[in-house]
BARODO-741209 format. One record per residue: residue in one letter; residue number from 0; x, y, z of N, C-alpha, C in turn. Coordinates in steps of 0.02 Angstrom, whole numbers, plus 32768, in hexadecimal, padded with zeros to 4 digits. Example, Ala and Ser with C-alpha at 12.3 -4.5 7.8 and 13.67 -1.06 7.14 Angstrom:
2
SITE  resn  resi   n.X   n.Y   n.Z  ca.X  ca.Y  ca.Z   c.X   c.Y   c.Z
SITE     A     0  8294  7EE4  8186  8267  7F1F  8186  8294  7F5B  8186
SITE     S     1  8282  7F90  8162  82AC  7FCB  8165  8285  8002  818A
END
This chain:
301
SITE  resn  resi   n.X   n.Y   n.Z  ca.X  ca.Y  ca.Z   c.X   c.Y   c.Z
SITE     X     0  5C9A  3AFD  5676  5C7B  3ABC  5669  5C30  3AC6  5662
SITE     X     1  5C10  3AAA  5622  5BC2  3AB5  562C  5BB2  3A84  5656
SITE     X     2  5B60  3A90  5645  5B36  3A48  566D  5B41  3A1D  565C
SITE     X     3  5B41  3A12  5623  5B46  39D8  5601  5B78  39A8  560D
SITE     X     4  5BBE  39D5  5617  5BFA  39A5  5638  5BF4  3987  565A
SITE     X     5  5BD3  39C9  569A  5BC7  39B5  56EB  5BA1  3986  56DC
SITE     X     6  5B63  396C  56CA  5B3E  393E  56D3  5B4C  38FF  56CA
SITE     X     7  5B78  38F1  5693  5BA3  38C0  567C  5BD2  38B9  56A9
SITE     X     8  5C00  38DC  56C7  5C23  38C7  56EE  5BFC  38A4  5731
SITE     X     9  5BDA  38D4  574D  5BA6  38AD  5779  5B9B  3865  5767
SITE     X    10  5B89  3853  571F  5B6F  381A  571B  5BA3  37DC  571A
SITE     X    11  5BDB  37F9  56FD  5C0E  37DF  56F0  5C2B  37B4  5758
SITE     X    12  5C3E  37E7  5775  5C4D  37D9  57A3  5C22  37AB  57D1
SITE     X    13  5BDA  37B2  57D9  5B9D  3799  57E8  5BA4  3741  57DB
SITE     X    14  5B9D  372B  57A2  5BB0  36F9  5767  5BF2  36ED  5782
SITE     X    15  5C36  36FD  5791  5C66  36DC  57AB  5C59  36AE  57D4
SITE     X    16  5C28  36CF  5819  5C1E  36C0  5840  5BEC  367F  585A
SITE     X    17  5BCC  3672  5827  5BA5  3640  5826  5BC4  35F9  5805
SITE     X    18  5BB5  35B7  5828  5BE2  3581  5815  5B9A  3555  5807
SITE     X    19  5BC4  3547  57A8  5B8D  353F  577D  5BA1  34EA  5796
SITE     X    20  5B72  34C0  578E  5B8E  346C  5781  5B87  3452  5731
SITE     X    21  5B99  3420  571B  5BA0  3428  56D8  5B64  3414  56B1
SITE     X    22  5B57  3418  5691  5B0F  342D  5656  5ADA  33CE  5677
SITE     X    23  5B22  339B  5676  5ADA  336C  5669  5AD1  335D  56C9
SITE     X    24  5B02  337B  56F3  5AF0  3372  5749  5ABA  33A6  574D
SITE     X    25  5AA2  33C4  5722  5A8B  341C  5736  5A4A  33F9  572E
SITE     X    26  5A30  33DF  56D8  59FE  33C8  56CE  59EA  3382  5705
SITE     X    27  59F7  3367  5709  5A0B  3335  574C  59F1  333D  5768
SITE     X    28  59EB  3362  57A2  59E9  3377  57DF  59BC  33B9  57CB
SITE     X    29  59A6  33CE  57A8  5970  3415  578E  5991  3443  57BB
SITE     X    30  59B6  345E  57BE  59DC  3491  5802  59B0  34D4  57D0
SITE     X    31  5972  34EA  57FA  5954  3521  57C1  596B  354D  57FF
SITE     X    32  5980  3550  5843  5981  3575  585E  59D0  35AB  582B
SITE     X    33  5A0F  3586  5822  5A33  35A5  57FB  5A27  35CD  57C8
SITE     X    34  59ED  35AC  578B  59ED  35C2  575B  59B3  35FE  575A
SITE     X    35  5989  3605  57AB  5972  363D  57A8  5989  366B  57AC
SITE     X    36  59B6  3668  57E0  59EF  3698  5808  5A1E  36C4  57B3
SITE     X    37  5A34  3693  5794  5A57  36B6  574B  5A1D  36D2  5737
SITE     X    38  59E0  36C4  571D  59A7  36EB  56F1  5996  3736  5718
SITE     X    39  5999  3739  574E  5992  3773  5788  59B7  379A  577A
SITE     X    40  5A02  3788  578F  5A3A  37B3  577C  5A2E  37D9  5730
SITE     X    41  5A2B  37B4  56FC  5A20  37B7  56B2  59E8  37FC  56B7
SITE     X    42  59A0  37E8  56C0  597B  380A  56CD  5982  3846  56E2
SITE     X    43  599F  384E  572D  59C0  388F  5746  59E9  38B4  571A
SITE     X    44  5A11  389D  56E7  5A3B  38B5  56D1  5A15  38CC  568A
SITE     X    45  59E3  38BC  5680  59C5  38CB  564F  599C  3913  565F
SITE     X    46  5984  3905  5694  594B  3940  569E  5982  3980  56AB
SITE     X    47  59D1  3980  56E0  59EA  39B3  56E1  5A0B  39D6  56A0
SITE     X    48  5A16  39AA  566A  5A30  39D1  5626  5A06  39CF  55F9
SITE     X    49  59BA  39D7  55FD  5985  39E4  55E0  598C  39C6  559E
SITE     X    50  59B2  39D0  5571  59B4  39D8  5512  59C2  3981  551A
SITE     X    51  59D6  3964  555C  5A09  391F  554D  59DC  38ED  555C
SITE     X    52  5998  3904  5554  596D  38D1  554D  5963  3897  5531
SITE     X    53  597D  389F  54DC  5996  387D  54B4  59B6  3844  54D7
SITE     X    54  59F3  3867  54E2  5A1D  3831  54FE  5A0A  3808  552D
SITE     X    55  59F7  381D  5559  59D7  37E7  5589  59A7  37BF  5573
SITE     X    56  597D  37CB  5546  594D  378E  5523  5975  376D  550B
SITE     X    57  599C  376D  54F2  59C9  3736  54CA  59F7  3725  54F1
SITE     X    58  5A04  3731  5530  5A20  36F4  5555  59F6  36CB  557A
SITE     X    59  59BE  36F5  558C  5980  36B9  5586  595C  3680  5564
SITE     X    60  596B  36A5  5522  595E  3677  5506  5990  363B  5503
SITE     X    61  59CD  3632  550E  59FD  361C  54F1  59EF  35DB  553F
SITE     X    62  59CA  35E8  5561  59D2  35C2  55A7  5992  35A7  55A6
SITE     X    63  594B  35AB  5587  5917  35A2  5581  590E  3561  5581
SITE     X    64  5928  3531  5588  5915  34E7  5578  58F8  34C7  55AF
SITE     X    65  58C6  34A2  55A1  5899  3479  55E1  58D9  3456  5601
SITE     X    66  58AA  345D  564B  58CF  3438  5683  58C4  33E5  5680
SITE     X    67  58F2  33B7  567D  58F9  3379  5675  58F6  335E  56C7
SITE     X    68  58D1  3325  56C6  58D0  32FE  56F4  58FB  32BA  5709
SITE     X    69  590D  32B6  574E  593D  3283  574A  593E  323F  5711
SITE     X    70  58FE  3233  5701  58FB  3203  56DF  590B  3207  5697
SITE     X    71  5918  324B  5687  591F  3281  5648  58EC  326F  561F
SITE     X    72  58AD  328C  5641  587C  3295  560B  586F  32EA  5621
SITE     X    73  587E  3307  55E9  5858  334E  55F1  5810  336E  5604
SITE     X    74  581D  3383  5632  57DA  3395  5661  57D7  33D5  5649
SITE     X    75  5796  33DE  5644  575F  342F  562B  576B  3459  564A
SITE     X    76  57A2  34A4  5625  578F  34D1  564D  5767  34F1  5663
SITE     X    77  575E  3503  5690  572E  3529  56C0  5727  356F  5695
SITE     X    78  56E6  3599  5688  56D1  35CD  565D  56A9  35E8  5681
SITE     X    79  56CF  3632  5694  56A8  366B  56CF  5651  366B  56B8
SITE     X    80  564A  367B  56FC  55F9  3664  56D4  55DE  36AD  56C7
SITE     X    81  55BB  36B8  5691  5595  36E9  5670  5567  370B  5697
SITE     X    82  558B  3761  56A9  555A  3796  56CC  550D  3771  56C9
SITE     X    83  54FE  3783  56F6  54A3  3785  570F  5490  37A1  56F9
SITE     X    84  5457  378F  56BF  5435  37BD  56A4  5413  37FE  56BF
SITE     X    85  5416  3840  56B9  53E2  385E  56CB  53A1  3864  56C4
SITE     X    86  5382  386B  56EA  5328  385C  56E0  5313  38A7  56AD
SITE     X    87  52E5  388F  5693  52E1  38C5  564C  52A0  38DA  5655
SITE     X    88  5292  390C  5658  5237  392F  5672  520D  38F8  5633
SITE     X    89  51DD  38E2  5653  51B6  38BF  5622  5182  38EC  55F8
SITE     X    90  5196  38C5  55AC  515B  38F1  5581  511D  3916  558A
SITE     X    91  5107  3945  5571  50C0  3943  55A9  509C  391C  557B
SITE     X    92  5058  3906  559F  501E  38E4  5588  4FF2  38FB  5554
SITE     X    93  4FF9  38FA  5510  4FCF  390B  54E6  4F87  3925  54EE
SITE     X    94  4F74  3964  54D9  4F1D  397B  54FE  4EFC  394C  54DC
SITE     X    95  4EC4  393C  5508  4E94  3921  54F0  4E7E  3928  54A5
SITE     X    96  4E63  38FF  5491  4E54  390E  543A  4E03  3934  5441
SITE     X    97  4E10  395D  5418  4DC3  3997  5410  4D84  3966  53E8
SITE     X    98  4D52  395D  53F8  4D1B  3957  53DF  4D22  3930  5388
SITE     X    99  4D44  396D  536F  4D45  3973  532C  4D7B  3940  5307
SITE     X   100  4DAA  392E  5344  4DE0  38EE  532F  4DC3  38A4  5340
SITE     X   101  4D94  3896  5370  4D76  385E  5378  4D39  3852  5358
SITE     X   102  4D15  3881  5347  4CE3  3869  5315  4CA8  388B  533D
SITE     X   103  4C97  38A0  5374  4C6E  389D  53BD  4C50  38E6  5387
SITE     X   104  4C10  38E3  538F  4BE8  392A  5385  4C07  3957  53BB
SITE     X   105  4BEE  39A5  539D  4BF8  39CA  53B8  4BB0  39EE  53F4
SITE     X   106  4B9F  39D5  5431  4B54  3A03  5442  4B64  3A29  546A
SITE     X   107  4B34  3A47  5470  4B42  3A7A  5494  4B02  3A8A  54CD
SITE     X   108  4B29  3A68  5509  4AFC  3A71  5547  4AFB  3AA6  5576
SITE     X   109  4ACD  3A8E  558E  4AB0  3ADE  55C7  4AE9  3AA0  5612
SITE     X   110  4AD0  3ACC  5633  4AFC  3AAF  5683  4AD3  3A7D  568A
SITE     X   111  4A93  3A67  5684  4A7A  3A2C  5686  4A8B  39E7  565F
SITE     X   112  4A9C  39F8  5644  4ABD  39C2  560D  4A91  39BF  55B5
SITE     X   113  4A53  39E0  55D8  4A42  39E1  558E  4A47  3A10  5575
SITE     X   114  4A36  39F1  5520  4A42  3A2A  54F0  4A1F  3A6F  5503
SITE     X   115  4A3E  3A9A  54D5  4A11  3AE7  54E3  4A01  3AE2  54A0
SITE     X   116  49B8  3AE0  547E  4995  3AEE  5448  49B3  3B41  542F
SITE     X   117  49A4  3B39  53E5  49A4  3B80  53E8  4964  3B76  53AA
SITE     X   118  4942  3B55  53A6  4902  3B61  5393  48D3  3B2E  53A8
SITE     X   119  488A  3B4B  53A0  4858  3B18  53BD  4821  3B12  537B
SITE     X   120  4819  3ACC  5383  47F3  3AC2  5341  47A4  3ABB  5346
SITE     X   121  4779  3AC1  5320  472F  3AA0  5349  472A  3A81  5363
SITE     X   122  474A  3A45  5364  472C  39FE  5380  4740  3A17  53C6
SITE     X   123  4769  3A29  53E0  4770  3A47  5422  4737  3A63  5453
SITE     X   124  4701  3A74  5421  46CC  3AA3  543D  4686  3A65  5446
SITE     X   125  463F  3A78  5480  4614  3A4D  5478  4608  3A6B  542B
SITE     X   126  45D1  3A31  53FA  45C4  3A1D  53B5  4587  3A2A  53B8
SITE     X   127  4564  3A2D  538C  452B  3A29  536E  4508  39F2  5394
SITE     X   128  450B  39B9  5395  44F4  397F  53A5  4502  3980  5404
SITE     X   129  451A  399D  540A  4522  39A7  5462  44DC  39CB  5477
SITE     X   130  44A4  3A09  543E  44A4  3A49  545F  4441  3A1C  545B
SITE     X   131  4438  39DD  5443  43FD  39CC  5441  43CC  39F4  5419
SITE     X   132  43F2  3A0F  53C9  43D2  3A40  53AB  440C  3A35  5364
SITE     X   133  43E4  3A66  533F  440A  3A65  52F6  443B  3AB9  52E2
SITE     X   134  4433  3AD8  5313  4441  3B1D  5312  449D  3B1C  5309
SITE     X   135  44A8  3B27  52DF  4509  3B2F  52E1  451F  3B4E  52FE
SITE     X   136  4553  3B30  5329  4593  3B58  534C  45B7  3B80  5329
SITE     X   137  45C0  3BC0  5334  45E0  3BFD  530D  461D  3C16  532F
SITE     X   138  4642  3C46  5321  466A  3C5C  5342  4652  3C94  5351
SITE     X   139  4664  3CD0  538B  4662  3CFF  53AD  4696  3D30  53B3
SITE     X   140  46A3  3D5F  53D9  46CD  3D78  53EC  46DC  3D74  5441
SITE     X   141  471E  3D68  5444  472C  3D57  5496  4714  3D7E  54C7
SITE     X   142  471D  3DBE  54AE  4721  3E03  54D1  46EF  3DFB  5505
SITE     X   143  46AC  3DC7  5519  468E  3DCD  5541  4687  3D7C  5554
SITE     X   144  46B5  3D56  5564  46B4  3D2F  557B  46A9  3D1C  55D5
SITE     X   145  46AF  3D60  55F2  4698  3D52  5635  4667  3D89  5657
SITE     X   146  4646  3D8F  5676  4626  3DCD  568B  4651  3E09  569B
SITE     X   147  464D  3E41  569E  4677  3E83  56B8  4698  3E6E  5703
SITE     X   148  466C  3E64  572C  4699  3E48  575A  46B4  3E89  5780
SITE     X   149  467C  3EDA  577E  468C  3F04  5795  46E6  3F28  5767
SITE     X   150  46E1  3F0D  572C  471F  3F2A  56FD  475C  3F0B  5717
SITE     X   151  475D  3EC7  573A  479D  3E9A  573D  47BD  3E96  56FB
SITE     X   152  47FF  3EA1  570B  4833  3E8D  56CD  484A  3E4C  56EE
SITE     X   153  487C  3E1A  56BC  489B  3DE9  56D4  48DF  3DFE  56B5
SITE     X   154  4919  3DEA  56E0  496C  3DF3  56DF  4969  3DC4  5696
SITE     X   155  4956  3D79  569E  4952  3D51  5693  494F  3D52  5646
SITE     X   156  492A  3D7E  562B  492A  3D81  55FA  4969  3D9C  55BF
SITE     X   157  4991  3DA0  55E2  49E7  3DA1  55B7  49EA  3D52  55C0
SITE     X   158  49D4  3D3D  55E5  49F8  3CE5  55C2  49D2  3CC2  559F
SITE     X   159  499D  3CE7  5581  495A  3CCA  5552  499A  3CAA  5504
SITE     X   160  498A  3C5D  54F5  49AA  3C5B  54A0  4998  3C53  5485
SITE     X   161  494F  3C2C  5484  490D  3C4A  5463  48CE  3C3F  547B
SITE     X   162  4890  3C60  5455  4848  3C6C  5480  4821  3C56  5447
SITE     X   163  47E4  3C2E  5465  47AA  3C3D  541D  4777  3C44  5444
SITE     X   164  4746  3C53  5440  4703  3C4E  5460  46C5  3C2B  541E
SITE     X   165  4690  3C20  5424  465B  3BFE  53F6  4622  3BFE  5420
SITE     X   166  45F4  3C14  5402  45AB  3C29  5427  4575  3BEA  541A
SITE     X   167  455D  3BC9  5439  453D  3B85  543C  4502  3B8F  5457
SITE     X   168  44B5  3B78  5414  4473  3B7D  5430  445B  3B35  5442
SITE     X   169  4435  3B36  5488  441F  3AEC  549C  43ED  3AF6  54A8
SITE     X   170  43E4  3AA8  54A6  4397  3A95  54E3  43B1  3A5F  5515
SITE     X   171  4387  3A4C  553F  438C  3A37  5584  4376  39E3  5573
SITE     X   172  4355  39DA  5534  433E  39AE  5512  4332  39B5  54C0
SITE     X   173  4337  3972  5497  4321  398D  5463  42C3  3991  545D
SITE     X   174  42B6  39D0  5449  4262  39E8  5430  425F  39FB  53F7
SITE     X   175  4225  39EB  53DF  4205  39FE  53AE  41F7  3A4A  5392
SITE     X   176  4200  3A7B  53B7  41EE  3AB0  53BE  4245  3AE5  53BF
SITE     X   177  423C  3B1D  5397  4280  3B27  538B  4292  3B60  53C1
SITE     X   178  4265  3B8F  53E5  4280  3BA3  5421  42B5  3B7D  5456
SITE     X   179  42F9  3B95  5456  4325  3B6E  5479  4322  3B78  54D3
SITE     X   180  433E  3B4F  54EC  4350  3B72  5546  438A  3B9A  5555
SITE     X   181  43A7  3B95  551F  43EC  3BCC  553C  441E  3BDB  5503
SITE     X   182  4460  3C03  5521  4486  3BFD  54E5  44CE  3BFC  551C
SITE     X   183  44FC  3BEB  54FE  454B  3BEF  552D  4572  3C15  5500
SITE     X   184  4599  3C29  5517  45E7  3C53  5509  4609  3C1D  5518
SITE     X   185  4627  3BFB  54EF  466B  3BBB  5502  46A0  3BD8  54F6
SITE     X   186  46EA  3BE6  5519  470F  3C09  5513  4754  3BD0  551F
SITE     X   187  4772  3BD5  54FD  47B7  3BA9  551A  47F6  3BCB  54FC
SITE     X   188  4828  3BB6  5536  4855  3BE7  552C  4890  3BC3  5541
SITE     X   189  48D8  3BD8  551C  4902  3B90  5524  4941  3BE0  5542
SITE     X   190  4964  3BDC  5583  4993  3BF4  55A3  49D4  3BDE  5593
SITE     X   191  4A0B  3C13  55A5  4A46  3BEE  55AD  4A4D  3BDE  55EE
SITE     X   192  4A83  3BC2  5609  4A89  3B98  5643  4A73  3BCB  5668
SITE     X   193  4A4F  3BB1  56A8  4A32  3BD5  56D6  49F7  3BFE  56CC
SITE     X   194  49D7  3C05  5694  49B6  3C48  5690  496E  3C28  56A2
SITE     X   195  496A  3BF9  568D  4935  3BE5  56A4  491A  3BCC  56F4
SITE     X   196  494C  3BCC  570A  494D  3BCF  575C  4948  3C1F  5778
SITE     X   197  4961  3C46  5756  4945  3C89  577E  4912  3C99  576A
SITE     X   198  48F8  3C9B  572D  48AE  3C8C  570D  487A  3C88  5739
SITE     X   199  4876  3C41  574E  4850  3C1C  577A  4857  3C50  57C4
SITE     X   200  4886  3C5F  57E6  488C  3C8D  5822  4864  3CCE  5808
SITE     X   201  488C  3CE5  57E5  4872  3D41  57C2  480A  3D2F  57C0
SITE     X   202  4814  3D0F  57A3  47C2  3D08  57A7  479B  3CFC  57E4
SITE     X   203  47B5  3CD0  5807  47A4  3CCC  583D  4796  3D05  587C
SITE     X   204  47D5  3D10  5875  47D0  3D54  5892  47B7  3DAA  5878
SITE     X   205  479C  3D98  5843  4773  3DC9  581C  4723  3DC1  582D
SITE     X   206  470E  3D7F  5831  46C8  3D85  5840  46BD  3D7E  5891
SITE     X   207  46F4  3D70  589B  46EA  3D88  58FA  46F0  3DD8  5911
SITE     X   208  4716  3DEF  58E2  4714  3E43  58EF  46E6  3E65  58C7
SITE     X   209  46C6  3E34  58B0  4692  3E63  5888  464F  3E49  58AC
SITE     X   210  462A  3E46  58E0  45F0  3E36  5905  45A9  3E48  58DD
SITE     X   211  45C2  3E88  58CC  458A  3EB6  58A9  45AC  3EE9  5880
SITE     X   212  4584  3EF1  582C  4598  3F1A  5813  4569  3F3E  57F5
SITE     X   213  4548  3F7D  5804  44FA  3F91  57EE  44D5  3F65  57F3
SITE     X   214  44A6  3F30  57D2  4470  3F1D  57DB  448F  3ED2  57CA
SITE     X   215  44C8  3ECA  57C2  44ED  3E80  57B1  4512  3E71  57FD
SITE     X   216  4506  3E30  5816  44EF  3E12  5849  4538  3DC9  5851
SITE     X   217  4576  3DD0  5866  459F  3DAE  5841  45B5  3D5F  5886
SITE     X   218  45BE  3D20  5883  45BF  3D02  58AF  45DE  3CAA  589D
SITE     X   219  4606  3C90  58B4  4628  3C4B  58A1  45EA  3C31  58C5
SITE     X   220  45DB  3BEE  58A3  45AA  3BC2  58A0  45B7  3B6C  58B9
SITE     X   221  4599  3B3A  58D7  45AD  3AFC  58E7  45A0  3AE4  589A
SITE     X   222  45D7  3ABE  588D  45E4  3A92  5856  45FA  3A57  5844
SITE     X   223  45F1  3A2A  5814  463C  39E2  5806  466F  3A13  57F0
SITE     X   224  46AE  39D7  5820  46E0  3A04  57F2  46E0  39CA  57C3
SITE     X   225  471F  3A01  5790  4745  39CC  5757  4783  39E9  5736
SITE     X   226  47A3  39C1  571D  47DB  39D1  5708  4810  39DA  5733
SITE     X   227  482A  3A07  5739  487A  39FB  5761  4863  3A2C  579B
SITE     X   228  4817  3A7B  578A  4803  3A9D  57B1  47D0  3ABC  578C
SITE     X   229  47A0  3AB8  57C5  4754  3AF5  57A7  4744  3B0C  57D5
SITE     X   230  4706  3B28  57B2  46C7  3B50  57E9  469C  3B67  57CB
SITE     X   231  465F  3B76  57D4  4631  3B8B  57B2  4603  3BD7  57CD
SITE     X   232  460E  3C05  57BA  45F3  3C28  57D7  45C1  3C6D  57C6
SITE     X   233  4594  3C77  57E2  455A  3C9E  57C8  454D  3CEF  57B1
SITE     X   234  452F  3D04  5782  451F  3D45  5792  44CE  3D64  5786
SITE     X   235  44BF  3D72  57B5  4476  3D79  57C4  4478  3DCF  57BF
SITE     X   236  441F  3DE9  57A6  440A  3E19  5799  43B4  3E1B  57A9
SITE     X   237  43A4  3E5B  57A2  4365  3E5C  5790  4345  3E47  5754
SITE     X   238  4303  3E0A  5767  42D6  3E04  5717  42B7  3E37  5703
SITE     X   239  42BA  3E3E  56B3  428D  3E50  56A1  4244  3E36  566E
SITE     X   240  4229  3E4E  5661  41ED  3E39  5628  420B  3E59  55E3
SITE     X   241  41E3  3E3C  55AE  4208  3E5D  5568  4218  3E83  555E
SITE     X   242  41F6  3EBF  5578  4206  3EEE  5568  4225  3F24  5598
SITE     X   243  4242  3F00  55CE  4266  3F1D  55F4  424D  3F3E  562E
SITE     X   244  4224  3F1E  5653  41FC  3F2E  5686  421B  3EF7  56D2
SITE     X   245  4225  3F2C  56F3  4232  3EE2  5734  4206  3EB3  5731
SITE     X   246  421E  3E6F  5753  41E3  3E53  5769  41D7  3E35  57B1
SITE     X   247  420D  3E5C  57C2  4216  3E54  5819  4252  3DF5  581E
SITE     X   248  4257  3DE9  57EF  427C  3DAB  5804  42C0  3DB0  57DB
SITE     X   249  42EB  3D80  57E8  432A  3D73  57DE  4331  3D60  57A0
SITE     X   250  4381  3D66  576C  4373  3D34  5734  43C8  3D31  575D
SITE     X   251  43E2  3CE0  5748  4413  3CCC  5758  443D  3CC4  5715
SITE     X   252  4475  3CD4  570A  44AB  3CA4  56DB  44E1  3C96  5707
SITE     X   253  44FB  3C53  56E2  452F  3C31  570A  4569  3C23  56D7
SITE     X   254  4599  3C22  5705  45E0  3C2E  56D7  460C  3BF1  56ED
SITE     X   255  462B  3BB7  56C1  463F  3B7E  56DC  4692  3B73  56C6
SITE     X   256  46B2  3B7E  56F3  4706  3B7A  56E3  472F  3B3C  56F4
SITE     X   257  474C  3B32  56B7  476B  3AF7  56D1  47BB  3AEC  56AF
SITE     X   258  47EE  3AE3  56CD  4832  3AE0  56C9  4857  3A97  56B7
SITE     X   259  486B  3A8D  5676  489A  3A50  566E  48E0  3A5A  565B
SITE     X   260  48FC  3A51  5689  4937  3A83  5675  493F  3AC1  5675
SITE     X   261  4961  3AD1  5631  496D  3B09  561D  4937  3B36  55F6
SITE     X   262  48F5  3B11  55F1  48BF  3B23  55C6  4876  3B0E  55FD
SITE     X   263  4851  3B55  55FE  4827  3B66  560D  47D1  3B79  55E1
SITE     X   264  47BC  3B40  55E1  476C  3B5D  55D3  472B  3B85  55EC
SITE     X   265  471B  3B97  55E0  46DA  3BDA  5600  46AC  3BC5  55EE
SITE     X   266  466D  3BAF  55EF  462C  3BA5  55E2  45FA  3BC7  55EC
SITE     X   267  45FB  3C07  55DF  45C7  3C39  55FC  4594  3C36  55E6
SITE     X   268  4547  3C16  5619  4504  3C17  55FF  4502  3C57  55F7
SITE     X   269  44DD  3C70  55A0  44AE  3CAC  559B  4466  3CB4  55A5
SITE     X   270  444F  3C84  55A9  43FC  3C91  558F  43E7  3C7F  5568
SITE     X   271  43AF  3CAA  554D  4389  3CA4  5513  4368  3CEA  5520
SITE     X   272  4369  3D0E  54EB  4348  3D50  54E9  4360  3D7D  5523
SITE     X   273  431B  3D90  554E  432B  3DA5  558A  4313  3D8D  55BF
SITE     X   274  4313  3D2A  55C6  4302  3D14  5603  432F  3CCB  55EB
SITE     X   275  4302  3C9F  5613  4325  3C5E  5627  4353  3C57  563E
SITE     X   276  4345  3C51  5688  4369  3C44  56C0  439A  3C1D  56BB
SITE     X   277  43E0  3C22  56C0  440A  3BE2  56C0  43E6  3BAA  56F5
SITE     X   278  43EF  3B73  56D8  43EB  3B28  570D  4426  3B12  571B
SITE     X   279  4446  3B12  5767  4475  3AE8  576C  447F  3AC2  5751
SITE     X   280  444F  3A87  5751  4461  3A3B  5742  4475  3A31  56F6
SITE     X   281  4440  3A6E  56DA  4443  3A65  5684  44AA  3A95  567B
SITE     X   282  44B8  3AA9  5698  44F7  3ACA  569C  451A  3A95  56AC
SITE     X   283  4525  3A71  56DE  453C  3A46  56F6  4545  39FF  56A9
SITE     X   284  4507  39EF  5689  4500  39CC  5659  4525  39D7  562D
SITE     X   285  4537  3A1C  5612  4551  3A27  55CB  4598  3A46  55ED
SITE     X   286  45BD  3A4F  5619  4600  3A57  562F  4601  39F6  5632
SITE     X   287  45E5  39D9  5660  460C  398B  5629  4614  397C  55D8
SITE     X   288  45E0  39A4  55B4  45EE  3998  5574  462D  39BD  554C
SITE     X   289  461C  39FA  5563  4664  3A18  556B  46B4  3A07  5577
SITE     X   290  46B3  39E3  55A3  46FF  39C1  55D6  46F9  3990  559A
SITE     X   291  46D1  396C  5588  46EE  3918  5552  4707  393B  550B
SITE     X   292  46D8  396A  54F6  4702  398E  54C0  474D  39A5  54DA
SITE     X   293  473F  39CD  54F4  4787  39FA  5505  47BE  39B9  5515
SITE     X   294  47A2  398C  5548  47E5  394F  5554  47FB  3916  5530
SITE     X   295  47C2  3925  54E5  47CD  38F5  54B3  4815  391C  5493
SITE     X   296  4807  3952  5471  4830  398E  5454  4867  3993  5486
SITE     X   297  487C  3993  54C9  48C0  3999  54F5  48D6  3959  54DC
SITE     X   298  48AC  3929  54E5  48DD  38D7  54C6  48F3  38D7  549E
SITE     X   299  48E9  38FF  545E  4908  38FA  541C  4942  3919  540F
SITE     X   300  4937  3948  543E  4994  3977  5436  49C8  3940  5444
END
């Protein structure tokens, strides 16, 4: 005997055993406990002869009709309710849109937030009309923008992105007379992030280790500050007369630093010939004229 018999017989005998009532007492009375009890059996008998799946849907089907209520109005079958969705990893969040998709310029800042120049134009520098004279501002070469300093190097100078210097003749007033009082080395110099903060240290600590260097005399000075950080500080020597004779006294130049950001200016009084003493105050005067140029030119980036 296959399964198939056996299962049938099973069902067969099963089905004897159950006492059906007749079709319209059944609907009547909804007796679903009966008509589960047959779908079970059915069922069972389906899953043990595997292929007779068939068959058992179609006696299902054949029994499928809504359950009627005493009053015989057909009441809604009941419909297993639909698995729980599983939760589904959520999309990820689209990256941010680049610069170049919103419209937003592209700049490019130092850690301060401002721009890093990579060139400096004149107007950056004191003018003609600053120096109380008609003599033009020229350009120079950097290479001596600070005293030796006993042969200090600066680290600092790998984060240089660019330098200009411009050599500036003044007077203290405008005169009539074309002998000037001095001349400056204006030097400005635009860092990448940070460089201009070790800058400011490296130097610092260059003219403190340098006290004396042969007959150059090296020393930080009381000053205004300005900018974000300065200092101003001196280098003294022996005078001489024209032609190079002591004269038992001092000649002073003064060197005026000042930090905005990422960009650093130098103001180094030279002289005139081979005298004229730096004047504080007149130093002090043209480092403000200095700072309004230079912080006109940072506004514009």
């Amino acid at each position: 005997m296959t399964d198939f018999d056996r299962a049938y017989r099973d069902l067969a005998d099963e089905a004897d055993t159950v006492h059906l009532a007749p079709p319209n007492d059944l609907r009547s009375r909804g007796d679903r406990r009966t008509r589960m009890r047959v779908v079970s059996v059915i069922a069972a008998a389906a899953v043990a002869v595997g292929g007779a799946t068939g068959g058992a849907q179609w006696l299902l089907r054949a029994d499928s009709g809504p359950p009627v209520t005493p009053g015989g109005t057909p009441t809604a079958t009941l419909s297993p309710a639909p698995p729980a969705a599983t939760p589904s990893t959520p999309a990820p969040s689209p990256p941010p849109a680049s610069p170049s998709a919103t419209g937003a310029p592209r700049v490019s800042a130092s850690a301060t937030g401002r721009p890093v120049p990579r060139s400096i134009p004149d107007s950056a520098f004191l003018q003609v009309g600053d120096t109380n004279g008609t003599v033009p501002v020229k350009d120079v070469s950097s290479e001596e923008m600070l005293p030796e300093l006993c042969g200090a190097t600066y680290r600092s100078d790998a984060k240089v992105q660019v330098r200009r210097t411009r050599h500036v003749t003044y007077w203290t007033a405008p005169k009539p007379e074309y002998v000037p009082d001095g001349t400056f080395d204006e030097t400005i110099t635009a860092y990448k992030a940070g460089g201009a903060k070790d800058f400011m240290a490296q130097l610092r600590k260059a003219v403190g280790d340098c006290a004396k260097d042969g007959d150059d005399r090296y020393k930080i000075v009381p000053a205004s500050k300005h900018g974000d950080d300065s200092f101003v500080f001196e280098r003294r020597y022996p005078a001489t007369d024209a032609v190079g004779n002591p004269t038992g006294g001092d000649e002073v130049r003064l060197v005026s630093v000042v930090r905005v950001g990422d960009v650093v200016m130098v103001l180094y009084e030279r002289g005139w010939e081979a005298g004229w003493t730096a004047d504080p105050d007149v130093v002090e005067t043209f480092t403000v004229k200095a700072m309004s140029r230079l912080s006109k030119w940072l506004a514009r980036l």
